[in-house]
C-alpha positions in Angstrom: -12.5 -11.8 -11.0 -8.4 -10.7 -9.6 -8.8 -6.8 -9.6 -4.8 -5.2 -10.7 -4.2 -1.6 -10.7 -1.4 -1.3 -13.2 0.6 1.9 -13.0 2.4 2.7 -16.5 4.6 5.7 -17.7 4.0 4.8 -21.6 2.1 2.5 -23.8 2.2 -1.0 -23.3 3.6 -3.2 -25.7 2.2 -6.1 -27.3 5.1 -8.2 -24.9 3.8 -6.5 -22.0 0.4 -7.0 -22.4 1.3 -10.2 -22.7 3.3 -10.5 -19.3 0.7 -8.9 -17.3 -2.4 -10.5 -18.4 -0.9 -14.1 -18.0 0.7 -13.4 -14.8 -2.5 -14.8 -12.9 -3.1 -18.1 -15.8 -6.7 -18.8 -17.1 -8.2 -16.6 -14.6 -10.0 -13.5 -15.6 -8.5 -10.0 -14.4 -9.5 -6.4 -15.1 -7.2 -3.5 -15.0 -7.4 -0.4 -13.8 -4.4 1.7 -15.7 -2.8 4.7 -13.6 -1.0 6.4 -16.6 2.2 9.1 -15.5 3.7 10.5 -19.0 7.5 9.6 -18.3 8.2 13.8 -18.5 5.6 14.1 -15.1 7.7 11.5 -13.0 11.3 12.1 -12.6 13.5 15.0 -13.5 15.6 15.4 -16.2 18.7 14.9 -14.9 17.9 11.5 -13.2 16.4 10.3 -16.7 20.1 11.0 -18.1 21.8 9.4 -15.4 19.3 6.1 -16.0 20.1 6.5 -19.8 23.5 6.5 -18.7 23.4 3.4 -16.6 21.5 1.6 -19.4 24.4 2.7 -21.8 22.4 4.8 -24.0 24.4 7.8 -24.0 22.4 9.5 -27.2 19.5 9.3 -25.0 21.0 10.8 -22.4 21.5 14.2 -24.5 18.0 13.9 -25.9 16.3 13.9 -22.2 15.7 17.7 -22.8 13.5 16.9 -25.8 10.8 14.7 -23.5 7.5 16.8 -23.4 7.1 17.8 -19.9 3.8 19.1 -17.8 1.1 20.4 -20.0 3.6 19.6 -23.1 3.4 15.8 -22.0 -0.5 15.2 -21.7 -1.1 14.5 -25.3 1.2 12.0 -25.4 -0.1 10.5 -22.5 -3.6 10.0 -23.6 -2.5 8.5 -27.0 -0.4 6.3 -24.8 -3.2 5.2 -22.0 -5.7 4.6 -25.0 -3.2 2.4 -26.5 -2.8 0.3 -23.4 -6.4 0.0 -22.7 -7.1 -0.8 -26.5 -4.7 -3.6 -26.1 -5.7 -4.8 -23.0 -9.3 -5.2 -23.9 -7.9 -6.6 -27.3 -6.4 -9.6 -25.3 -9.6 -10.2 -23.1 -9.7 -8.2 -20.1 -11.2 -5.4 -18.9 -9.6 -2.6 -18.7 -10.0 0.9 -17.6 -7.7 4.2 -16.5 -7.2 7.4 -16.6 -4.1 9.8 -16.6 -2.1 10.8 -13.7 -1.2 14.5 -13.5 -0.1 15.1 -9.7 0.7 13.1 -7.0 1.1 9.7 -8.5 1.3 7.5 -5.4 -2.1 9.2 -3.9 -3.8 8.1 -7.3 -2.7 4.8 -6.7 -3.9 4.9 -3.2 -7.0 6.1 -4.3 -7.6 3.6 -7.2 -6.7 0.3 -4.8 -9.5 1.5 -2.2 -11.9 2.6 -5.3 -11.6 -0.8 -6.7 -10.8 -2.8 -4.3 -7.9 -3.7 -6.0 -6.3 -7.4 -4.9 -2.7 -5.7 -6.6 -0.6 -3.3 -8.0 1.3 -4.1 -11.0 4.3 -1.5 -11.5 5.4 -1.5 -14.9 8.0 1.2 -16.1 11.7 1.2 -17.0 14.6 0.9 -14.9 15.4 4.2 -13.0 18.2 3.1 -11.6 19.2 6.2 -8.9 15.4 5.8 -7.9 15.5 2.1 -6.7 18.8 2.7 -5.1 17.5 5.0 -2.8 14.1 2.8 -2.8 12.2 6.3 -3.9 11.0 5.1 -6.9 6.6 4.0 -7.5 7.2 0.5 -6.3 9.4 0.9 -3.6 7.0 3.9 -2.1 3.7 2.2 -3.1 4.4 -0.7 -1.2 4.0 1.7 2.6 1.2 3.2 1.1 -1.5 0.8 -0.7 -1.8 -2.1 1.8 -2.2 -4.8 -1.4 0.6 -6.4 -2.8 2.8 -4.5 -5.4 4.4 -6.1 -8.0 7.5 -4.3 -9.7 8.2 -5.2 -13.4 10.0 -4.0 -15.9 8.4 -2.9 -19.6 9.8 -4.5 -22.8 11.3 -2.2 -25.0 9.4 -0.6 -28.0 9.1 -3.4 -30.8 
């Protein structure tokens, strides 16, 4: 069985579950789900400017109403139980857990746990974060010694 740790920032939807679990063809895969809520991993201000790039300017004003910390975790379980749900739903296994510090260290820590054979990174664009090569992928890639996968989640259906 291929062993994927894939690190999300909300649910998954039906097109992504779709993506990753026929990435590797008929062979079977379990997932272990790192889940970040969107308001723990990036500041407000480079959300906007990503909302910006993407050209959705309304938002870009509404970044300030993205639950953040504490605010954020309900959110976030909904969202990882979601995943997982759906995951299973389509035949894997799949398990995970929330992320509430230190995302790339949880990472780490899942691909030796697990023995992981890859990391899937699927978020949206963040545009200011790639430039600069600071954003999960970009970072995981000097840090989990497995090959990491950068792909971008399908919009909410």
């Amino acid at each position: 069985m291929f062993t994927s740790v894939l690190m999300i920032e909300k649910a998954l939807t039906s097109a992504d579950v779709e993506f990753v679990t026929t990435l590797h063809g008929d062979e079977s895969v379990a997932f272990h789900v790192l889940l970040q809520p969107r308001g723990d991993q990036a500041d407000r201000l480079l959300r906007a400017i990503d909302d910006v790039a993407l050209g959705e300017l309304d938002e870009a004003v509404r970044e300030r109403e993205t639950p953040e910390g504490q605010d954020a975790k309900p959110f976030g379980e909904r969202a990882l139980e979601v995943s997982l749900q759906a995951l299973r739903i389509s035949g894997s296994e799949a398990e995970g857990r929330l992320i509430e510090d230190h995302p790339l260290d949880a990472l780490r820590a899942m691909v030796e746990e697990t023995g992981a054979d890859e990391v899937i990174v699927l978020t949206d664009p963040h545009y200011v974060e790639e430039f600069f090569h600071r954003d999960w992928a970009s970072r995981a890639r000097h840090k989990v010694g497995v090959p990491v996968l950068k792909l971008f989640s399908h919009s909410k259906e």
